[in-house]
C-alpha positions in Angstrom: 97.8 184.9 139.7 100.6 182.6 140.0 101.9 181.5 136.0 101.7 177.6 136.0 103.6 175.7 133.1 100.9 173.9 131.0 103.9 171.6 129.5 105.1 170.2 133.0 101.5 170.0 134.2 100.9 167.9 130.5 103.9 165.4 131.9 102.9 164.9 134.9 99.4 164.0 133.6 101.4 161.7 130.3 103.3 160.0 133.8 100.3 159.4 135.3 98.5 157.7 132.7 101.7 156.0 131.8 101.7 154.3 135.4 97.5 154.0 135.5 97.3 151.9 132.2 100.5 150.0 133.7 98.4 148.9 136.6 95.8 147.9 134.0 97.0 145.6 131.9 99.1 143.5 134.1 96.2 143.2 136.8 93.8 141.9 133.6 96.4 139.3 132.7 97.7 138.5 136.2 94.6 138.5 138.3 91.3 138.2 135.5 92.4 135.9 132.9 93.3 133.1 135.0 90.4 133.5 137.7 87.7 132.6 134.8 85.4 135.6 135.7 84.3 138.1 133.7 84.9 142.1 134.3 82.4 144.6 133.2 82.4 146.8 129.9 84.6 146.2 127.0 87.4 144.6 129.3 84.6 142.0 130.0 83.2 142.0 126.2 86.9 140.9 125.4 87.3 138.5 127.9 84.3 137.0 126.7 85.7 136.5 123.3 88.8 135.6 124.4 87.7 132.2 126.1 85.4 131.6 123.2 88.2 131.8 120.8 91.5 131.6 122.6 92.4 134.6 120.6 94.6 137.5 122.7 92.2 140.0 124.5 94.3 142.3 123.3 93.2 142.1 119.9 89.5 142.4 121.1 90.0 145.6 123.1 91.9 147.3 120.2 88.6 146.1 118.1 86.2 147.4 120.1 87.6 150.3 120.7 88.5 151.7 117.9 84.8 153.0 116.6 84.4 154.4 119.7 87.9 156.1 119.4 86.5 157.7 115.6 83.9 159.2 117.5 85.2 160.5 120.5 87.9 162.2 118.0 84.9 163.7 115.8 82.7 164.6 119.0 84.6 165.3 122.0 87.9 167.1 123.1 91.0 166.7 121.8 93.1 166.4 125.1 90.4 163.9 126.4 90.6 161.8 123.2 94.3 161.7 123.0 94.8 160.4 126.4 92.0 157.6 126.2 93.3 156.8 122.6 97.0 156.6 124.0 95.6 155.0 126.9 93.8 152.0 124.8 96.6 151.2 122.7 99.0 151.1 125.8 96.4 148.7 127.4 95.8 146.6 124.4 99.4 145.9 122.9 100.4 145.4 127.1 98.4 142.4 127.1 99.5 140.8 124.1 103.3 141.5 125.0 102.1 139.7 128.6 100.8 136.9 126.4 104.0 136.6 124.5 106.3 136.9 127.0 104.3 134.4 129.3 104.2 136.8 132.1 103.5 135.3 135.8 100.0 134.9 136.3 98.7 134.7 139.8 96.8 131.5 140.2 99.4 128.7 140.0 98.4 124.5 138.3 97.6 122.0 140.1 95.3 123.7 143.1 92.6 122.2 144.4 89.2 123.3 143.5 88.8 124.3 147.0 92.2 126.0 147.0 91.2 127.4 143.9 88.3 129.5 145.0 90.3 130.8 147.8 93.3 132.3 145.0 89.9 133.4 142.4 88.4 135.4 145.4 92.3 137.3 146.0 92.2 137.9 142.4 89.2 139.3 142.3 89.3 141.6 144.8 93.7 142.8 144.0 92.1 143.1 140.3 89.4 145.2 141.7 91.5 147.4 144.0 94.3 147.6 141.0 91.5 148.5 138.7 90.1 151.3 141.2 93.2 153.1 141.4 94.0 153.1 137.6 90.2 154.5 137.0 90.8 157.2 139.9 94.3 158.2 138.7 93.1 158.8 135.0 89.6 160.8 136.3 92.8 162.8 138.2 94.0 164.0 135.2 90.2 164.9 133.6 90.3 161.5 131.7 89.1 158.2 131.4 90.3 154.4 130.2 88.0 154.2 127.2 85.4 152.1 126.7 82.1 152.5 128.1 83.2 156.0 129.2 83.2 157.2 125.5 80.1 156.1 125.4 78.9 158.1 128.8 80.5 161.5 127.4 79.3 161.1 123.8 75.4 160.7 125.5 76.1 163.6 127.9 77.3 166.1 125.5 73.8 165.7 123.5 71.5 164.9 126.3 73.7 166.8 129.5 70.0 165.5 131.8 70.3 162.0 130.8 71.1 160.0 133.3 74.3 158.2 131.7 75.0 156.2 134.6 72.2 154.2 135.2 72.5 153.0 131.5 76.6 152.5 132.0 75.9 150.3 135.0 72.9 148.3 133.0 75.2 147.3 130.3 78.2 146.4 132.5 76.1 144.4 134.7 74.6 142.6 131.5 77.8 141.7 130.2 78.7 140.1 133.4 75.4 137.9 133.2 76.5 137.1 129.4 79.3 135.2 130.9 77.8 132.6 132.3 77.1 131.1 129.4 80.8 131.4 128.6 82.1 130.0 132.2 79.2 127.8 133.2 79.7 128.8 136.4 78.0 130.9 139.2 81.3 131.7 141.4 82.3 133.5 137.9 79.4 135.6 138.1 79.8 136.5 141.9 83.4 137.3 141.6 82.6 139.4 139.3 80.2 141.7 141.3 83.0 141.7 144.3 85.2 143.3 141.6 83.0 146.0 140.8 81.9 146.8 144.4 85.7 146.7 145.1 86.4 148.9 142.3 83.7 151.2 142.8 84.9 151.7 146.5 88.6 151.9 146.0 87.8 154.8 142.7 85.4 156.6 145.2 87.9 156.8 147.9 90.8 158.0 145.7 88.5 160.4 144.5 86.4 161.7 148.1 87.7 164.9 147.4 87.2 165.4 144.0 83.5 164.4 144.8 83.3 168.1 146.2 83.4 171.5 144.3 85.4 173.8 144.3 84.1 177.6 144.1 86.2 179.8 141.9 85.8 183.5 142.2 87.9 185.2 139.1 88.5 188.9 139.4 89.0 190.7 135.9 87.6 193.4 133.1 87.2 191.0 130.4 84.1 189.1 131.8 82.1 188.3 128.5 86.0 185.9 127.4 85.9 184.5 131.1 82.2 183.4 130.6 82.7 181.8 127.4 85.2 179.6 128.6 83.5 178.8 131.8 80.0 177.8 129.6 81.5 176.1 126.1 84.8 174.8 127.4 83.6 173.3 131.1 79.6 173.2 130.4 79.3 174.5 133.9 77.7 177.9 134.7 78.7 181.4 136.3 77.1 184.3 137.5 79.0 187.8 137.0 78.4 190.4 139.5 80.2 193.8 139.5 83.2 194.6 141.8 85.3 198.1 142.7 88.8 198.0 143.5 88.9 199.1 147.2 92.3 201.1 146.9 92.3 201.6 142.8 88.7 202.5 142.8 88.5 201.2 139.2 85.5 199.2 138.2 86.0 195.3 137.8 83.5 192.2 137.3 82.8 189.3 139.7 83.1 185.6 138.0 82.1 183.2 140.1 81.6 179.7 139.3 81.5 175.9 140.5 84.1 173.6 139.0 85.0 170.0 140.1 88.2 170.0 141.9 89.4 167.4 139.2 89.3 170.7 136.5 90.9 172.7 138.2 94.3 171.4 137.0 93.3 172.6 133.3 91.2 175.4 134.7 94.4 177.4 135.9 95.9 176.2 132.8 93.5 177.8 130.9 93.0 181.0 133.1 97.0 181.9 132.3 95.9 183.4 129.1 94.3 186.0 131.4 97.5 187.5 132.9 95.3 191.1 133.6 92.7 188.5 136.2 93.1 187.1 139.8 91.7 184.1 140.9 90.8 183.0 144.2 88.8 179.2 145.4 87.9 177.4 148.2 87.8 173.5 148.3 85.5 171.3 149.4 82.2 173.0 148.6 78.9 171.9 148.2 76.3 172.6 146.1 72.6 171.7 145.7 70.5 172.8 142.8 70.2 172.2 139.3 71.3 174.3 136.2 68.9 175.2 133.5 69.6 174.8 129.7 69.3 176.4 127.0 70.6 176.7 123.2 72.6 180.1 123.0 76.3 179.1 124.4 76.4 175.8 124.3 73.7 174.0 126.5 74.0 175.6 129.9 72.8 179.1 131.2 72.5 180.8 134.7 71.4 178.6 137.8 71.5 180.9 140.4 
């Protein structure tokens, strides 16, 4: 197995959130702010609050954040964390430097309100793309922009058959119908839903291939430390069968396992601490079934 540097795969991920939370928090104050529509989750809490108060989102993200942050660095891992946690505070103190240095904002004065539905509708759907592509870059890197998604992973570590989505989408799409008794105004609340759909199609097609598994078939002696990672560290399962070298003829163990190709990144990573194994995968795998749980290694046992 080929050694991989876990620092310069670390940079490249520190680069990439770098540019995804970027993208963010101009496209909030460029293309959101001055449209008068709400997003979803905490982005859309804060906007809330913001037109209500005139007070700088920025403040209100960092707010409502930070419990969320306490919890995901109690509950869930430490890479995760401190990427989200770096993430938030990039996107929070960005839009109050905006703010300060009265940054250009898309939508210019003195339009017409018919030329100003025309600019809101481009906003929404650039904020929608640009907020697509920062969501698919961090889930790239086995992270997320905060928020709601704390939420989604602290429910799914305790309840792994919960269906965390359903309940995501319930409380983004209640916060957009909040709004309208902030903005008064239907076209805010239609906007709105273009974003998401735009978002949710731009993130799905940056991630099509991470939407696939990827089967990982580990050859090694040590299977009991291979299937302890694969069970606590990646809650996925794996089934061990046993192997025989065909030219050695010593006796080896089979580890194979289905990861999502977004892991796999961290999965080599990890694997490099296993100089004696030899890994092999194939992309774009898919699977159909369901795992069953249990309580001895942490949730998930045997599916196959």
């Amino acid at each position: 197995m080929e050694k991989q540097s876990p620092l310069l795969y670390e940079l490249k991920c520190i680069l990439m959130m770098l540019c995804a939370v970027t993208i963010s928090y101009v496209s909030l104050y460029v293309f959101v702010l001055p449209s008068n529509f709400s997003p979803s989750g905490v982005d859309g809490i804060s906007t809330i609050l913001y037109e209500i108060t005139g007070i700088n989102i920025g403040w209100f993200k960092l707010a409502i954040n930070l419990p969320l942050m306490v919890l995901a660095w109690i509950f869930l891992k430490k890479r995760y964390v401190f990427y989200v946690i770096a993430f938030i505070l990039f996107d929070s103190f960005g839009v109050i430097v905006l703010e300060n240095l009265d940054f250009y904002t898309f939508i210019p004065e003195g339009l017409t309100a018919g030329e100003q539905i025309g600019y809101r509708l481009i906003a929404a759907v650039f904020s929608g793309v640009s907020l697509g592509i920062c969501t698919g870059m961090m889930l790239k890197i086995g992270c997320s922009t905060g928020g709601i998604d704390i939420v989604a992973c602290l429910v799914n570590q305790k309840k792994p058959n919960f269906n965390v989505e359903r309940i995501i989408s319930i409380i983004c799409y209640t916060v957009i119908l909040c709004s309208y008794f902030v903005y008064w105004d239907l076209t805010s609340i239609l906007l709105s839903i273009i974003q998401i759909f735009v978002f949710e199609w731009t993130t799905s097609s940056l991630l099509r291939k991470e939407r696939y598994a990827v089967e990982v078939k580990i050859i090694t002696k040590t299977p009991e430390v291979i299937r302890d990672e694969i069970l606590v560290k990646y809650q996925h399962s794996a089934t061990i069968l046993e192997a025989t070298g065909m030219y050695s003829g010593d006796a080896y163990s089979m580890v194979v396992t289905v990861l999502n190709s977004r892991n796999m990144g961290e999965f080599m990573s990890t694997m490099k601490k296993h100089p004696d194994t030899f890994i092999y995968f194939s992309d774009g795998v898919k699977v159909q079934g369901t795992y069953h749980f249990g309580s001895n290694i942490g949730g998930r046992i045997d599916a196959y």
